[in-house]
N, C-alpha and C positions, 0 to 999 in steps of 0.2 A: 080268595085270600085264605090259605091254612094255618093260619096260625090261633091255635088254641089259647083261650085264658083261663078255661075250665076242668072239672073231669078227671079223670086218672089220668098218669103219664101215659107218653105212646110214644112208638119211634119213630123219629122226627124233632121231640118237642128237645125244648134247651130249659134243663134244671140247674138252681144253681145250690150247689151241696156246701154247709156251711159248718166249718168245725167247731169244737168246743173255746177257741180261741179267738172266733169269731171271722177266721178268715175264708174268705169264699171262691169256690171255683166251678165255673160253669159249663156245663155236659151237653153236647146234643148226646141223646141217646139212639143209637141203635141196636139192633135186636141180638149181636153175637158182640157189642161193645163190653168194654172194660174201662172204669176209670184206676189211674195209678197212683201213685202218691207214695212218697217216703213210709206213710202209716197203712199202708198194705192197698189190695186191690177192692173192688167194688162191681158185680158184673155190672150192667143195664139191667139185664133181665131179673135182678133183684128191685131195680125202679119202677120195669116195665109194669104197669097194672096198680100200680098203689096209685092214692091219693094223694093228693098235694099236704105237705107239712105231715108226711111221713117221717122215720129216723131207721136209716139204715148204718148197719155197723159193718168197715173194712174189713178185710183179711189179719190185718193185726189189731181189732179192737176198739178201735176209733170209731165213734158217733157220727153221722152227718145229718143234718137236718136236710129236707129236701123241700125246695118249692121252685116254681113255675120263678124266672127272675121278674122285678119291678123293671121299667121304662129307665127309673134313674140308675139302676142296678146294671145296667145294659151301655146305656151309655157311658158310663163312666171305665168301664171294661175292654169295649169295643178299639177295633184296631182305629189308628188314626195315621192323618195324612195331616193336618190342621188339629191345634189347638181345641177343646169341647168347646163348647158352653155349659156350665154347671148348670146341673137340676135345679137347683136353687135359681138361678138369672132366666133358664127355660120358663121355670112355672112365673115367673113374674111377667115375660114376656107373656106367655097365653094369659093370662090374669090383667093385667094392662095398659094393655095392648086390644084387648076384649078378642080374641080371638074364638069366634059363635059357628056351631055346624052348620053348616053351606056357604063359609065366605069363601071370596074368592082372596086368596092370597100370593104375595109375593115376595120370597127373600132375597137376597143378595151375598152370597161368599157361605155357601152351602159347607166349606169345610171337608170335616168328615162325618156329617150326616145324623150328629144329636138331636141339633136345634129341630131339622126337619120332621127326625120322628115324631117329637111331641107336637109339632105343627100339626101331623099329617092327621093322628088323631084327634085335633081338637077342630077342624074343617070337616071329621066325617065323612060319610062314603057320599053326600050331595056337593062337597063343598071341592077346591081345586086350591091344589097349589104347585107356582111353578116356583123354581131353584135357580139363580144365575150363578154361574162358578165360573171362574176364568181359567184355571187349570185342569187341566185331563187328567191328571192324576189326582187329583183329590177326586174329581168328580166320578171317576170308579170306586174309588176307596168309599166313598159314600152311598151309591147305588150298593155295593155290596151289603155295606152296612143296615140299609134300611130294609131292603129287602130281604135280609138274615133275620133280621128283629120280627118283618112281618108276614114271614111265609112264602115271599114271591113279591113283583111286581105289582105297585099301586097303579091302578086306574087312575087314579084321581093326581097322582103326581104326575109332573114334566121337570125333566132338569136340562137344562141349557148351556152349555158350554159355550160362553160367550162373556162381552160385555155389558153388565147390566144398563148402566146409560147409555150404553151404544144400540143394545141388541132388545132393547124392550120393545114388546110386539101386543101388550095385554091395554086395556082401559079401562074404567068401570069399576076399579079397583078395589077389594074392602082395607084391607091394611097391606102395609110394606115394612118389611122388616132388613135393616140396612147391618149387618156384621162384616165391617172391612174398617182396610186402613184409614181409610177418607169420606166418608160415608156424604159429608158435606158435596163434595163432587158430584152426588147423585142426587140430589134435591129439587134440582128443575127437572130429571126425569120420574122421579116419585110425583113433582103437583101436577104433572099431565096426566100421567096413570091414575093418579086415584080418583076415588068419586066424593065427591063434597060429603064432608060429616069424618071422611075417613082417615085412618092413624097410620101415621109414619111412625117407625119403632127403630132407635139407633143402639146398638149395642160398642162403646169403645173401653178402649184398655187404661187410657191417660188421661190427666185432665186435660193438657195440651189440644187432645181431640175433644173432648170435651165440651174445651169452652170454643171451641171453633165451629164447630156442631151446632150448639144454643146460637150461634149468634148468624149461622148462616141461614139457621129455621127463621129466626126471629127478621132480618135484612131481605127472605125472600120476599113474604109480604103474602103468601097462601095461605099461612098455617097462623093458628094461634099462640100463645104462649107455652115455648117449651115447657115440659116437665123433666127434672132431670135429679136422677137418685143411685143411691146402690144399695144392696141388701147386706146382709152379715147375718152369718147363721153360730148359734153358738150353744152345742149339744151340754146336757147336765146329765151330773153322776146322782144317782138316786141311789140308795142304799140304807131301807131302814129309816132312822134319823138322818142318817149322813145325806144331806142335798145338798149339792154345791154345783155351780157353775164347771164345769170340763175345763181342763186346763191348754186345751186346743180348740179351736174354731175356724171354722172357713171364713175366713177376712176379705176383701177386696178381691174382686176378678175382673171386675168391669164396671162401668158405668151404665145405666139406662138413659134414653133419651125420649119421650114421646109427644105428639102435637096432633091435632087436628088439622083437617084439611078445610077452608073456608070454601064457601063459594065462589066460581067463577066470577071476579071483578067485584071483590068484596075483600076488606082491607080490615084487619082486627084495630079493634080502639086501641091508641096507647096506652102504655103501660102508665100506672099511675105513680109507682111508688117511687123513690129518690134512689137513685145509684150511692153505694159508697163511695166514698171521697178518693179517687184517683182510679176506682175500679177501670174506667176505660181509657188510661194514659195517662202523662203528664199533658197533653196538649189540650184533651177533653175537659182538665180541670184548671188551666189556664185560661179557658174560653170561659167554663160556669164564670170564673171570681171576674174573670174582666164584664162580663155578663151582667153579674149584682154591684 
């Protein structure tokens, strides 16, 4: 793997040059390159050999800051074939979801190849992870992707152009990470793949899939009690005195979904606590009152 995170620039590496207005654009450098811009030019060979969080100035006087880009910096830039997954939903998912170096992992609707990056580093060069994609086109768009980001071809990755509950070949499973339309559809192939203790991760866009989701985990009879969340990210203006909340924020992208896997022939206790009053139909709370 050649991908650098340290050291002076070289040619190869991908910097991402940042103007005084904050806006950013990312360079692979080569040794006879030229970056251009409305605010004049920039050779490489002014990059080549400095230090990361250098500041190089254009042809017409413009500043750029220069560093090695972040993961979420990267993805959020990179060509797409599929919708991301925000950095923000990514690091939740490695976060709880527990994704630990040397698990064995597996996603579903690989996209265009964010999720996998931060997957791929957070499994480490012991751990494995395979990718289901059902499209050919995405599934280039993503190889290219990941591979851009990490110098070459992972070892430790597989990506499958196939159907996940149709084409799953793994067992033993540490987590499963489900990003598609119906993720519910893939639930009795997830409790055979995984290994007892281990987390199924759903990422959906609606409550619609949502609640469909909790309630197909919760009817399998594998898994424990859903956990089901979303994040919201909400940057502040610092200035001095002046502290205030940003008057934009990354809002809803998606839902989280995540469970544990039970043991084989092993059934979670019911739930204790009382349903709201009609939460599951008019007919479920026809039964309670004729019930009492």
């Amino acid at each position: 793997m050649g991908f650098r995170r340290h050291g002076p620039f070289q040619a190869g590496d991908q910097v991402q040059l940042t103007d005084p207005k904050n806006k950013r654009h990312t360079v692979t450098l080569k040794e006879d390159g030229v970056f251009h811009t409305h605010k004049g030019g920039i050779p490489h060979s002014e990059l080549i050999g400095q230090p990361e969080g250098s500041v190089v100035r254009s042809s017409g006087g413009t500043q750029y800051l220069a560093f090695r880009h972040l993961l979420q910096d990267y993805t959020l830039s990179m060509p797409r074939g599929a919708a991301v997954i925000y950095p923000k939903d990514s690091a939740q998912i490695v976060a709880m979801a527990d994704i630990f170096p040397g698990a064995r992992v597996v996603e579903a609707g690989v996209g265009s190849g964010a999720l996998t990056c931060f997957l791929l580093r957070a499994v480490g060069a012991e751990g494995s992870l395979t990718s289901y994609e059902r499209r050919q086109d995405f599934a280039e768009i993503a190889t290219k992707n990941v591979e851009k980001f990490y110098g070459g071809p992972m070892k430790q990755w597989r990506l499958v152009v196939g159907d996940f509950a149709e084409d799953l070949d793994e067992s033993d499973v540490d987590r499963i990470i489900l990003d598609m339309l119906a993720p519910w559809e893939c639930v009795d192939a997830a409790a055979r793949a995984l290994t007892p203790g281990g987390v199924i991760c759903c990422y959906v866009a609606t409550t619609t899939q949502l609640s469909r989701t909790v309630e197909t985990l919760r009817e399998h009879g594998s898994f424990t009690e859903p956990h089901a969340w979303e994040t919201l990210v909400r940057d502040w203006h610092v200035e001095g005195l002046a502290v205030r909340p940003d008057h934009r924020m990354v809002g809803h992208t998606g839902f989280l979904v995540t469970a544990r896997r039970m043991a084989d022939g092993v059934t979670p206790p019911p739930r204790r606590r009382r349903p709201a009053k009609g939460a599951h139909g008019e007919e479920s709370t026809t039964s309670t009152s004729s019930a009492t």
